[in-house]
Biopython code that builds the backbone (N, CA, C, O; Angstrom):
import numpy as np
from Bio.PDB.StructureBuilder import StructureBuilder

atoms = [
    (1, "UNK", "N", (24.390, -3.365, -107.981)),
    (1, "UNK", "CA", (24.417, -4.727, -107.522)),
    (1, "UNK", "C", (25.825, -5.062, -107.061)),
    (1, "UNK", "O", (26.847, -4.718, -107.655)),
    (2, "UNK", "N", (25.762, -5.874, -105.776)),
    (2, "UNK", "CA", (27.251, -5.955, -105.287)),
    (2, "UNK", "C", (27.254, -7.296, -104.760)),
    (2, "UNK", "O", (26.440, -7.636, -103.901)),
    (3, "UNK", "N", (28.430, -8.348, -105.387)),
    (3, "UNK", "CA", (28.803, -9.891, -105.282)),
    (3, "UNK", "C", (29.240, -10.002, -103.912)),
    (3, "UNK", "O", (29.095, -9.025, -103.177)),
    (4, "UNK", "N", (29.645, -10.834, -103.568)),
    (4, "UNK", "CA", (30.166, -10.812, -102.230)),
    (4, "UNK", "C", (31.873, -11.750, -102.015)),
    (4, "UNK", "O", (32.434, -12.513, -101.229)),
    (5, "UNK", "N", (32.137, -10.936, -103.497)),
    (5, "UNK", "CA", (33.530, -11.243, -103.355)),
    (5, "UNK", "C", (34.232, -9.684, -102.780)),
    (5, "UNK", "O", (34.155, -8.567, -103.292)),
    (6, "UNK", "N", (34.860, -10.100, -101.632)),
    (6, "UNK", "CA", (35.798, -8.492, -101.100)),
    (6, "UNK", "C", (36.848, -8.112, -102.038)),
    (6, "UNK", "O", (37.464, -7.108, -101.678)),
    (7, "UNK", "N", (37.128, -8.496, -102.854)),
    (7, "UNK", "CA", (38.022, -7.822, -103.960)),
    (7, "UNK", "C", (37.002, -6.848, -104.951)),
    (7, "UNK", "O", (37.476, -5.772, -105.314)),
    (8, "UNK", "N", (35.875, -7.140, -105.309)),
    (8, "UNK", "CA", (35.546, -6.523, -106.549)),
    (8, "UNK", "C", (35.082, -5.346, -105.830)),
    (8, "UNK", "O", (34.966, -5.083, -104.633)),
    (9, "UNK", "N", (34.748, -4.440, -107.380)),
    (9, "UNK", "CA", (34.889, -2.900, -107.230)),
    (9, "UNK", "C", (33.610, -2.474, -106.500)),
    (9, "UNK", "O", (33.121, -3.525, -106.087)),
    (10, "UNK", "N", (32.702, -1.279, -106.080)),
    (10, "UNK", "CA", (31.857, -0.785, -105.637)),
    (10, "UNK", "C", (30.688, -0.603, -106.793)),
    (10, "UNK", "O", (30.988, 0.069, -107.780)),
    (11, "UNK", "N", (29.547, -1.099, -106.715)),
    (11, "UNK", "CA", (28.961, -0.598, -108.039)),
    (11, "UNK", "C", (29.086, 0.912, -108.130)),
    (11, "UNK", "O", (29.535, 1.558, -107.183)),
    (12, "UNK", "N", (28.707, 1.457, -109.220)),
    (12, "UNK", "CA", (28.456, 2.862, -109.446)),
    (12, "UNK", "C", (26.577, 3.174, -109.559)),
    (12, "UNK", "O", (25.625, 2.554, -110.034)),
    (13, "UNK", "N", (26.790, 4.638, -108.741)),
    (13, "UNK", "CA", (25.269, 4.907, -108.472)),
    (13, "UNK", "C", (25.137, 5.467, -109.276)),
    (13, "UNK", "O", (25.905, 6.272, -109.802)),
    (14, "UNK", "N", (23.492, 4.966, -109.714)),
    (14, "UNK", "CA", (23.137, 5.601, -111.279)),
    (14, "UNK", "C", (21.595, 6.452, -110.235)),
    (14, "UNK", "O", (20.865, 6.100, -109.308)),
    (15, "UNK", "N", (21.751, 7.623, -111.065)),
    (15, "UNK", "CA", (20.490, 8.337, -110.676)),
    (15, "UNK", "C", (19.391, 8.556, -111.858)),
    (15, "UNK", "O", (19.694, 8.886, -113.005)),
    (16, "UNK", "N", (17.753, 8.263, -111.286)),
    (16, "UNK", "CA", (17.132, 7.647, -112.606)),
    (16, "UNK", "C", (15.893, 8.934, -112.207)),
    (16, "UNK", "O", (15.745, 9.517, -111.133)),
    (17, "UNK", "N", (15.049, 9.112, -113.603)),
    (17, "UNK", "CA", (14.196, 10.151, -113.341)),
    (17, "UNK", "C", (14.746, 11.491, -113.111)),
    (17, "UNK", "O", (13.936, 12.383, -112.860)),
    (18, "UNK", "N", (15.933, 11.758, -113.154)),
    (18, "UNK", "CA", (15.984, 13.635, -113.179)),
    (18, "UNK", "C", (16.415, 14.085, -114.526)),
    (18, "UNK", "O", (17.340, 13.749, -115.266)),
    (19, "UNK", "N", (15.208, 15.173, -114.631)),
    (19, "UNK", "CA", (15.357, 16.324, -116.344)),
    (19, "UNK", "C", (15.582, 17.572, -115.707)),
    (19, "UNK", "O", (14.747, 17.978, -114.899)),
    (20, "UNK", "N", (16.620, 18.248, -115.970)),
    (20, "UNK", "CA", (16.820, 19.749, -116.337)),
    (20, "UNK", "C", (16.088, 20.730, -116.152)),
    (20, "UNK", "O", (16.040, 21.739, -115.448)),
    (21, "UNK", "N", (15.223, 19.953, -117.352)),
    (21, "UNK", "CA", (14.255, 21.014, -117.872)),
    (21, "UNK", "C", (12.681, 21.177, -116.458)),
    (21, "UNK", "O", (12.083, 22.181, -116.073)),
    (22, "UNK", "N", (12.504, 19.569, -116.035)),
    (22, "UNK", "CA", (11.622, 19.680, -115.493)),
    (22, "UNK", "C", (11.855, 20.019, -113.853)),
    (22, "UNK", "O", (10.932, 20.197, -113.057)),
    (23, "UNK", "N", (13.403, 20.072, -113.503)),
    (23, "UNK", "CA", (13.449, 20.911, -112.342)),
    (23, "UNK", "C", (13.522, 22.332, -112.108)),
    (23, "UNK", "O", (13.629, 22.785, -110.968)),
    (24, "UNK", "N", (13.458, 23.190, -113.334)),
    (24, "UNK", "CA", (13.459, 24.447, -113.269)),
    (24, "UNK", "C", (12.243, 24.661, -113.571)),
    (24, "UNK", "O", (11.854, 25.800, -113.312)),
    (25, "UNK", "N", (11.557, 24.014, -113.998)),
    (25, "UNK", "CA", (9.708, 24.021, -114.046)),
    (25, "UNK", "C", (9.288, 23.400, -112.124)),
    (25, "UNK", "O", (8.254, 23.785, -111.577)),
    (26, "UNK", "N", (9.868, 22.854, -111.711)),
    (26, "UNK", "CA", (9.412, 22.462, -110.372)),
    (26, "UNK", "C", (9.870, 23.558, -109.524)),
    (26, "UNK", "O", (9.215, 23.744, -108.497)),
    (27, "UNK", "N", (10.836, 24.296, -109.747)),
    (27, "UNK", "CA", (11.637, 25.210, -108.314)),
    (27, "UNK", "C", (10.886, 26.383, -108.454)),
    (27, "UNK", "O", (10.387, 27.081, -109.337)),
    (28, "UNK", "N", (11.071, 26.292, -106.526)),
    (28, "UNK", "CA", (10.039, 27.431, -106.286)),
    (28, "UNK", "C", (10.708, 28.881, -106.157)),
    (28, "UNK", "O", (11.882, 28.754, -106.508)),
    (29, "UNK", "N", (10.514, 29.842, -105.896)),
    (29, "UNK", "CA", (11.087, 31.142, -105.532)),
    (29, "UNK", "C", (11.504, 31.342, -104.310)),
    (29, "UNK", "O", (10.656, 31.081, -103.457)),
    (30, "UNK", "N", (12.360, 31.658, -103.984)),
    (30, "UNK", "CA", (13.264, 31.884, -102.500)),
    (30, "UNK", "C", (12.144, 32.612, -101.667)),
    (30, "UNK", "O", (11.420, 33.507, -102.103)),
    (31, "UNK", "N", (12.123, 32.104, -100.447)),
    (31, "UNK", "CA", (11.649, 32.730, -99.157)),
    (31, "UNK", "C", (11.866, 34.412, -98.872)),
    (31, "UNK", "O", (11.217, 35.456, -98.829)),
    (32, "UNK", "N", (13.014, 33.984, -98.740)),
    (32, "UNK", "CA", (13.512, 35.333, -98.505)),
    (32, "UNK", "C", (14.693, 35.861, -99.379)),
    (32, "UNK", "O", (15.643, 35.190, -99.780)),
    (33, "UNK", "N", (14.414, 37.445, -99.643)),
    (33, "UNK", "CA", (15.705, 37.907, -100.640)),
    (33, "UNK", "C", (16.713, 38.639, -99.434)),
    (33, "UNK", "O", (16.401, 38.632, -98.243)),
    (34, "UNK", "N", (17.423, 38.994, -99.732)),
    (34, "UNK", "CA", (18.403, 39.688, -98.718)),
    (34, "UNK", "C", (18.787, 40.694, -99.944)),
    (34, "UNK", "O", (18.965, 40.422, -101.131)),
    (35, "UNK", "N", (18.860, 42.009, -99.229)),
    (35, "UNK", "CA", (18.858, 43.620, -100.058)),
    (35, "UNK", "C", (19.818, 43.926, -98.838)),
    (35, "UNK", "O", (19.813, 43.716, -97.625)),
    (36, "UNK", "N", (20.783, 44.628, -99.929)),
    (36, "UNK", "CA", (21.473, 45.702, -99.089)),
    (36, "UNK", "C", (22.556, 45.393, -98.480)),
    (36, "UNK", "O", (23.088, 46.127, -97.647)),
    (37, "UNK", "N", (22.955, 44.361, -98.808)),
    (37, "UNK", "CA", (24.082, 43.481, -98.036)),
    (37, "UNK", "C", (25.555, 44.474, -98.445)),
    (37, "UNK", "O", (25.880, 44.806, -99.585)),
    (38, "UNK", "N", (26.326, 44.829, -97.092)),
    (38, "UNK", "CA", (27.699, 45.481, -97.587)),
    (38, "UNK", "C", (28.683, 44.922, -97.105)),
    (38, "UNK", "O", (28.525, 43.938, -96.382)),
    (39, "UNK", "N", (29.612, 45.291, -97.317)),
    (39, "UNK", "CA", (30.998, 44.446, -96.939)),
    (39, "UNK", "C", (30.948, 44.536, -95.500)),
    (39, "UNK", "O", (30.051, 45.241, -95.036)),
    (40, "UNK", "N", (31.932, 43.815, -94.505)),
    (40, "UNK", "CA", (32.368, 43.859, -93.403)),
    (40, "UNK", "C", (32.885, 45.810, -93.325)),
    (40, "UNK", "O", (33.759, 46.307, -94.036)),
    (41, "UNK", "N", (32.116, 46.506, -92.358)),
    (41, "UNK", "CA", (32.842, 47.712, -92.061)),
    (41, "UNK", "C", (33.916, 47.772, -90.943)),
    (41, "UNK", "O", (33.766, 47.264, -89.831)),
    (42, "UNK", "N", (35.037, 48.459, -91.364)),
    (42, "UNK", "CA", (36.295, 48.121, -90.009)),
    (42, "UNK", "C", (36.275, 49.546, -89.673)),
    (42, "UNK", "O", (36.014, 50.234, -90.660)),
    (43, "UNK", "N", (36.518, 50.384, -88.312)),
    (43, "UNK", "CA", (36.125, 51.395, -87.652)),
    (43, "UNK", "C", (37.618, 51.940, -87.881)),
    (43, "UNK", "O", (38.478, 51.095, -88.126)),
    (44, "UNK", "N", (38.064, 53.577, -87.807)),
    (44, "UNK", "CA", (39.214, 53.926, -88.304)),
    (44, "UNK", "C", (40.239, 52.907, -87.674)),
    (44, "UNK", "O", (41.089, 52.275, -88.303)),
    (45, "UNK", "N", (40.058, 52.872, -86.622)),
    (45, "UNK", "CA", (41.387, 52.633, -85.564)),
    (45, "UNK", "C", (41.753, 50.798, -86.198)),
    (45, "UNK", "O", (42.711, 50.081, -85.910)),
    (46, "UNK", "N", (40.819, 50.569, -86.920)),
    (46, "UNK", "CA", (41.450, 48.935, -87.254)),
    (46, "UNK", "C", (42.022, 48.984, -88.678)),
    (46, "UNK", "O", (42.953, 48.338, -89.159)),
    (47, "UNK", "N", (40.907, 50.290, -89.454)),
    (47, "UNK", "CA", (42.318, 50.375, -90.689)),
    (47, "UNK", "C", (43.382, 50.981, -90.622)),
    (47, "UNK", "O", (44.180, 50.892, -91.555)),
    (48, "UNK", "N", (43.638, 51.697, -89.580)),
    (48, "UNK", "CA", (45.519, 52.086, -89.267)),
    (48, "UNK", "C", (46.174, 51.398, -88.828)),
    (48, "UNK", "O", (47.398, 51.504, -88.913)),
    (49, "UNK", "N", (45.489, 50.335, -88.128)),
    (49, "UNK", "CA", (46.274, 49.304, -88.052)),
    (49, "UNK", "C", (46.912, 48.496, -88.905)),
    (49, "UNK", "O", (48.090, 48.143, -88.953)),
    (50, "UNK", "N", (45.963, 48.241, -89.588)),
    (50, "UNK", "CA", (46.320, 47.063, -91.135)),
    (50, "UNK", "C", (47.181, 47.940, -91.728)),
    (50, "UNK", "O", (48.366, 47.612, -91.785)),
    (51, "UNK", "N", (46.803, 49.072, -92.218)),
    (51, "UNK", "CA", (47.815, 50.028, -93.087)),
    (51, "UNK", "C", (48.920, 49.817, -92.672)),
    (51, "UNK", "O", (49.854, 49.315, -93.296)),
    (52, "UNK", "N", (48.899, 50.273, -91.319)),
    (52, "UNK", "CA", (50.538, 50.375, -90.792)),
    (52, "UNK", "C", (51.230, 49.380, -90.276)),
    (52, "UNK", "O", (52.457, 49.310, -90.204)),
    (53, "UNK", "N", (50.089, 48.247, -89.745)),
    (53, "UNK", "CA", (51.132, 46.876, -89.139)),
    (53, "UNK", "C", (51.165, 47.005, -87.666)),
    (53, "UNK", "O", (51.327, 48.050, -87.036)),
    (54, "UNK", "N", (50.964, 45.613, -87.116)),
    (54, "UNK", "CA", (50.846, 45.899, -86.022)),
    (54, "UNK", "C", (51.968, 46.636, -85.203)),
    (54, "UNK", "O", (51.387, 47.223, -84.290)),
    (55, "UNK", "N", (53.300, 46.858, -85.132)),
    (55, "UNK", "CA", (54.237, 46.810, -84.649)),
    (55, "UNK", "C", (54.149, 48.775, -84.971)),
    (55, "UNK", "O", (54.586, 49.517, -84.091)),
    (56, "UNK", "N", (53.708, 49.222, -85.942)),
    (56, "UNK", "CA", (53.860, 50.384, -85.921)),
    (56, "UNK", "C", (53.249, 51.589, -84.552)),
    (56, "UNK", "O", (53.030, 52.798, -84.632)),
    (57, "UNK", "N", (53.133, 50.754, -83.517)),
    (57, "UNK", "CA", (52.325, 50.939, -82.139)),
    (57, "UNK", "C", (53.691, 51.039, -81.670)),
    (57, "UNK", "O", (53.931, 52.026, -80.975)),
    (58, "UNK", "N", (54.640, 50.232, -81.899)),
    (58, "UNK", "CA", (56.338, 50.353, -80.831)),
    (58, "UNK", "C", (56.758, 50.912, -81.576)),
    (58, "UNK", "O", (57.977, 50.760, -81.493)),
    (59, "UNK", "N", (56.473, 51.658, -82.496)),
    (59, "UNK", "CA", (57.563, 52.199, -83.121)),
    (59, "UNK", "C", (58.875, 52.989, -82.512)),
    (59, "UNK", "O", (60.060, 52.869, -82.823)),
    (60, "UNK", "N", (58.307, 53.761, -81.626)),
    (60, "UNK", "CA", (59.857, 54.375, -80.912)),
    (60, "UNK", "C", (60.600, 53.290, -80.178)),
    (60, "UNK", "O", (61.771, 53.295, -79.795)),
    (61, "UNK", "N", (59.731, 52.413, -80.067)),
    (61, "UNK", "CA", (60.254, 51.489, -78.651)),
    (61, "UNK", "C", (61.010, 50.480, -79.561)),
    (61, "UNK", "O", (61.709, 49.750, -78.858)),
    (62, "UNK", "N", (61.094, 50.233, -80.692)),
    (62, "UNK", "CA", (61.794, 49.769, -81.829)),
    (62, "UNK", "C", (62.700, 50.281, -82.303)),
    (62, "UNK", "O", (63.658, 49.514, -82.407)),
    (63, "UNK", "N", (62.900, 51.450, -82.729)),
    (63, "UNK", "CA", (63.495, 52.171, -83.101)),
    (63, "UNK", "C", (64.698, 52.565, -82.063)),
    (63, "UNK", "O", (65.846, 52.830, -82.418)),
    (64, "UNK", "N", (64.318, 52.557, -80.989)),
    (64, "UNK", "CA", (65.415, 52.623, -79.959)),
    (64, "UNK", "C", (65.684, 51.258, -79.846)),
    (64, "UNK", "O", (66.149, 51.215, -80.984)),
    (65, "UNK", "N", (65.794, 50.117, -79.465)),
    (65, "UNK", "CA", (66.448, 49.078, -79.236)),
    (65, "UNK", "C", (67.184, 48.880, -80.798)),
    (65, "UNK", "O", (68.237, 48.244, -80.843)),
    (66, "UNK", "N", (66.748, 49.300, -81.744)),
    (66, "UNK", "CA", (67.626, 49.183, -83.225)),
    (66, "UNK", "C", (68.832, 50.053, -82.912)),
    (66, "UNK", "O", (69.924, 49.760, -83.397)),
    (67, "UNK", "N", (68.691, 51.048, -82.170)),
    (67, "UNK", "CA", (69.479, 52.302, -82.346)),
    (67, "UNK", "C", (70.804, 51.543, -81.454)),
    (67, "UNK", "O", (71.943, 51.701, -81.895)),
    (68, "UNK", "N", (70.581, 50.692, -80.147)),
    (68, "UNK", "CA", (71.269, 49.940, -79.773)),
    (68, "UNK", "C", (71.834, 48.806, -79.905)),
    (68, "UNK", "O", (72.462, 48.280, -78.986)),
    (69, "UNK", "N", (71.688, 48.303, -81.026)),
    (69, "UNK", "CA", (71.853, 47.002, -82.009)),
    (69, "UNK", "C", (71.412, 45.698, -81.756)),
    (69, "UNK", "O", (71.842, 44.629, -82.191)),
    (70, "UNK", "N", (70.638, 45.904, -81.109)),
    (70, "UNK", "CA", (69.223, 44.735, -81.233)),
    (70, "UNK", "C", (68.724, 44.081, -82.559)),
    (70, "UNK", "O", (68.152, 44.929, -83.244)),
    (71, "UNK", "N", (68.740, 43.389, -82.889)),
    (71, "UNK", "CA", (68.036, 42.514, -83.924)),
    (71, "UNK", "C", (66.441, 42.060, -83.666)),
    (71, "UNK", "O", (65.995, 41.732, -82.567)),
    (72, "UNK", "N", (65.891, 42.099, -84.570)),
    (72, "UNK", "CA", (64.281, 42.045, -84.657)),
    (72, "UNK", "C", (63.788, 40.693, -83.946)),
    (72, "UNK", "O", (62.585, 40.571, -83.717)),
    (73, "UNK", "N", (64.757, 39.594, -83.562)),
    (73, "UNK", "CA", (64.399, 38.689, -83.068)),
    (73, "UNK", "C", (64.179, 38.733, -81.639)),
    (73, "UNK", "O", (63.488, 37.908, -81.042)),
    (74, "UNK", "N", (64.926, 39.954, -80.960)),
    (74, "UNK", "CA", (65.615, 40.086, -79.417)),
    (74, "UNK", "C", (64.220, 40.866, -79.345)),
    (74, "UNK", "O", (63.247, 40.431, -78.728)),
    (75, "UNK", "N", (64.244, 42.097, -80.068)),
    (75, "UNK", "CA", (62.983, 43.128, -80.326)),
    (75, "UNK", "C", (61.869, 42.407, -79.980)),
    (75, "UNK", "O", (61.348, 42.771, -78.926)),
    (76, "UNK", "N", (61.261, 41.335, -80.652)),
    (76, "UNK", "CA", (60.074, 40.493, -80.650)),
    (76, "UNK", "C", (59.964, 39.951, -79.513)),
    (76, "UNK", "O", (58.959, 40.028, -78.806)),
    (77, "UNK", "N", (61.306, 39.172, -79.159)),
    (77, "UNK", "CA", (61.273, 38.742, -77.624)),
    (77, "UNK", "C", (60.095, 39.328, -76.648)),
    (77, "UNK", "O", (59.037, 39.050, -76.084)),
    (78, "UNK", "N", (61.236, 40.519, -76.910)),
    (78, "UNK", "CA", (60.545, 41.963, -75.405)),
    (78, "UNK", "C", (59.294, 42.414, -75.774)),
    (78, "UNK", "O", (58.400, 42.704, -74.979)),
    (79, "UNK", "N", (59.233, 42.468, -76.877)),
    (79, "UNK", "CA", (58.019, 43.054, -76.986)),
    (79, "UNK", "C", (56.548, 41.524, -76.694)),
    (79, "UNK", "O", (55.327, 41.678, -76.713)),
    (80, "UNK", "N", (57.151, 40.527, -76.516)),
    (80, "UNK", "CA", (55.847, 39.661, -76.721)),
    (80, "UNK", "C", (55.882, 39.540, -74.595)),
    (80, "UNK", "O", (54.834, 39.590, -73.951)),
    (81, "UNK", "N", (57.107, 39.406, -74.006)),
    (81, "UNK", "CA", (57.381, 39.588, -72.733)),
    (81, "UNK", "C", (57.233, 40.998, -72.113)),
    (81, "UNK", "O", (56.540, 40.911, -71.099)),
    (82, "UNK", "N", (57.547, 41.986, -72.305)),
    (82, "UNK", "CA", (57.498, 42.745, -71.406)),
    (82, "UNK", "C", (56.450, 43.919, -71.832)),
    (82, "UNK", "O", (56.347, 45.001, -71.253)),
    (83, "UNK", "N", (55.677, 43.483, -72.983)),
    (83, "UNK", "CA", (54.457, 44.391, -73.622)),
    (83, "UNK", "C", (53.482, 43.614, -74.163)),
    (83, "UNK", "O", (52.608, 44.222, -74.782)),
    (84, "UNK", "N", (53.390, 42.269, -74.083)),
    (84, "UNK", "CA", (51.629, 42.040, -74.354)),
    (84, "UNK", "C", (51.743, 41.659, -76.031)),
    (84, "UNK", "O", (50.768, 41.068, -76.496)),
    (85, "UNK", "N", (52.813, 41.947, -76.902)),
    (85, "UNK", "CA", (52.656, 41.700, -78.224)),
    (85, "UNK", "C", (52.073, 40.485, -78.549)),
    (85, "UNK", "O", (52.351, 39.517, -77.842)),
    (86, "UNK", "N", (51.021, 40.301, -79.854)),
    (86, "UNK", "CA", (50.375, 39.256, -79.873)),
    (86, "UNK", "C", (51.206, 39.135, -81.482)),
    (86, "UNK", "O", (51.776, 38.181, -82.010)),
    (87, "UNK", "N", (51.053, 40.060, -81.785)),
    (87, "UNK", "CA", (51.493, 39.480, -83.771)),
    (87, "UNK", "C", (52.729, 38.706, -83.951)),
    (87, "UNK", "O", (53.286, 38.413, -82.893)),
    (88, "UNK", "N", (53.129, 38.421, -84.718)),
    (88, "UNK", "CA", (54.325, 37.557, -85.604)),
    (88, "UNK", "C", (55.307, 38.027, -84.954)),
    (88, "UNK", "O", (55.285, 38.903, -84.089)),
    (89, "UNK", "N", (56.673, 37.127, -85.594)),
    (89, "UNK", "CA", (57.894, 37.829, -85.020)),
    (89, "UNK", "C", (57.765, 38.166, -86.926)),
    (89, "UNK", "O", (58.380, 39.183, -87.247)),
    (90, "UNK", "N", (57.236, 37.613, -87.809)),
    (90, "UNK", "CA", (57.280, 38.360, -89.171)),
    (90, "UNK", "C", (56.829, 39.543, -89.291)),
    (90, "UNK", "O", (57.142, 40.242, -90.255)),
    (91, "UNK", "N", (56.005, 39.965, -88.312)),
    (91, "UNK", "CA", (55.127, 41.284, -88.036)),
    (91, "UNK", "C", (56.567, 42.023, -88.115)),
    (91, "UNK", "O", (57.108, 42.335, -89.176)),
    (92, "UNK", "N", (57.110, 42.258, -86.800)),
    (92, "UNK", "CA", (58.196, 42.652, -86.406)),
    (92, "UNK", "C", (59.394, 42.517, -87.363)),
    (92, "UNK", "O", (60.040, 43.545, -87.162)),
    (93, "UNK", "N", (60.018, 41.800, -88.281)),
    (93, "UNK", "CA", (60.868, 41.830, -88.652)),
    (93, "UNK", "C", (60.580, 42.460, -90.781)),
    (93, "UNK", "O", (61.340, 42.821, -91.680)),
    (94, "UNK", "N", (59.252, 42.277, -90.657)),
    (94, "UNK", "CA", (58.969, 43.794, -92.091)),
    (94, "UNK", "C", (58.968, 44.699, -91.441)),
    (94, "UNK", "O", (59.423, 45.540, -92.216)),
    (95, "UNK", "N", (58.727, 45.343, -90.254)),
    (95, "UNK", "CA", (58.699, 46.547, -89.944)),
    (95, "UNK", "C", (60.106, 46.957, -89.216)),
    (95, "UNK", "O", (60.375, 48.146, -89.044)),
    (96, "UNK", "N", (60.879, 46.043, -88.849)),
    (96, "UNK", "CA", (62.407, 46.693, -88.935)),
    (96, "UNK", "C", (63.398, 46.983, -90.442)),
    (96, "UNK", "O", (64.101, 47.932, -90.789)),
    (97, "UNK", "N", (63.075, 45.767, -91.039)),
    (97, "UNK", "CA", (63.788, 46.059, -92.248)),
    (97, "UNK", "C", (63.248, 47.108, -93.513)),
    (97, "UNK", "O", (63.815, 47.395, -94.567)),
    (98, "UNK", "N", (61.730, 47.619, -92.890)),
    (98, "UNK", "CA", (60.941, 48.695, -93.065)),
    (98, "UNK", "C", (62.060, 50.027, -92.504)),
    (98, "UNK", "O", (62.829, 50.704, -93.185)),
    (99, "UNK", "N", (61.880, 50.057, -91.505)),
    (99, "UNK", "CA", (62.841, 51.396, -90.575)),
    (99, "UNK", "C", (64.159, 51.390, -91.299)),
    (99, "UNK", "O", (64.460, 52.418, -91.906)),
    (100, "UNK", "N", (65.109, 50.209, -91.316)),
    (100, "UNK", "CA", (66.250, 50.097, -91.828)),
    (100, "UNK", "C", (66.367, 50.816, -93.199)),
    (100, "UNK", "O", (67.121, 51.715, -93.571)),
    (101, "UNK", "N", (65.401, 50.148, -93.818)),
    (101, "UNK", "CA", (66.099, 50.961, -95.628)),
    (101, "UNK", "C", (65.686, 52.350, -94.944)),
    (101, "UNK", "O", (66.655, 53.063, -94.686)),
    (102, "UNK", "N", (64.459, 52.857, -94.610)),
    (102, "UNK", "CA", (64.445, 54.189, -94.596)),
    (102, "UNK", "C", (65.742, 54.735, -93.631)),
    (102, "UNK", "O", (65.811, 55.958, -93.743)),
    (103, "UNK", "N", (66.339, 54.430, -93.111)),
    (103, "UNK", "CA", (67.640, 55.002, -92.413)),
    (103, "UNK", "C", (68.258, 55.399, -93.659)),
    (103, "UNK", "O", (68.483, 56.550, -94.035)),
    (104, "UNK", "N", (68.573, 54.024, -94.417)),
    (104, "UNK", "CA", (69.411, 53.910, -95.384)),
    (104, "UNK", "C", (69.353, 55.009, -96.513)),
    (104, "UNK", "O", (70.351, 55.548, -96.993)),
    (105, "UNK", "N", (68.157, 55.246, -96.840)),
    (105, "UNK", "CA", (67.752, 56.138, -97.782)),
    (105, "UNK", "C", (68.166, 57.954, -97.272)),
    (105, "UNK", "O", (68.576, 58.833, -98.031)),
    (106, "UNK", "N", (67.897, 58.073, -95.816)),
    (106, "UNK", "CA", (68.258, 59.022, -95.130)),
    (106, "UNK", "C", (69.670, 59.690, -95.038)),
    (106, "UNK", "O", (70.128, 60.828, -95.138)),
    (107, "UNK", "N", (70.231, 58.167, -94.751)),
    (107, "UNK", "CA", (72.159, 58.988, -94.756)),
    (107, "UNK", "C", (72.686, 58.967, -96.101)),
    (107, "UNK", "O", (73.795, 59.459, -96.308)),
    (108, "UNK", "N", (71.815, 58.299, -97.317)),
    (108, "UNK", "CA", (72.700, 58.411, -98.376)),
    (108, "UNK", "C", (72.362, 59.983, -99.592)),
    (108, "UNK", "O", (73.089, 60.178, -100.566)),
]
sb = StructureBuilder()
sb.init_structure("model")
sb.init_model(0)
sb.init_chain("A")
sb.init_seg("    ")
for serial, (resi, resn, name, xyz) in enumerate(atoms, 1):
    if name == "N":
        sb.init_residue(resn, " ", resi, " ")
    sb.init_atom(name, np.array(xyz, "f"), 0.0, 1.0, " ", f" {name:<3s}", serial, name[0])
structure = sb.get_structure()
């Protein structure tokens, strides 16, 4: 029940007639079951991707502009301009500081 003063509150809805007990005595059995259901399958070439990241596709082409002291930001640039790159510049900058320690690990 609602007054017709605009300050007061909203009544609260009361729901009348429902038992528990007597809706699991009323429900019927599903139409249809679904069997056999499996996960999303991804074909090799999309889990080497994920494994490795997108950027692991430039890898030489990375690896050489590092070798010339490029920073992963300049890297991302070119690669989104002069190659089509769609991923992150975060894509790009785990997979330099990826290359980097392994240098690091290399000369020491």
């Amino acid at each position: 029940m609602t007054t017709g003063s605009a300050s007061s509150k909203p009544a609260n809805e009361v729901i009348t007639g429902f038992s528990p007990s007597r809706a699991a005595e009323d429900s019927k059995p599903a139409n249809e079951v679904i069997t056999g259901f499996l996960p999303e399958v991804r074909l090799p070439e999309q889990l080497d991707k994920r494994k490795s990241g997108a950027s692991e596709a430039y890898r030489e082409l990375i690896e050489l502009e590092l070798s010339q002291g490029r920073n992963a930001m300049g890297i991302w640039q070119d690669l989104v301009d002069q190659h089509g790159y769609t991923s992150s510049y975060q894509s790009v900058q785990r997979f330099v500081l990826k290359l980097r320690e392994k240098y690091r690990l290399k000369r020491a």
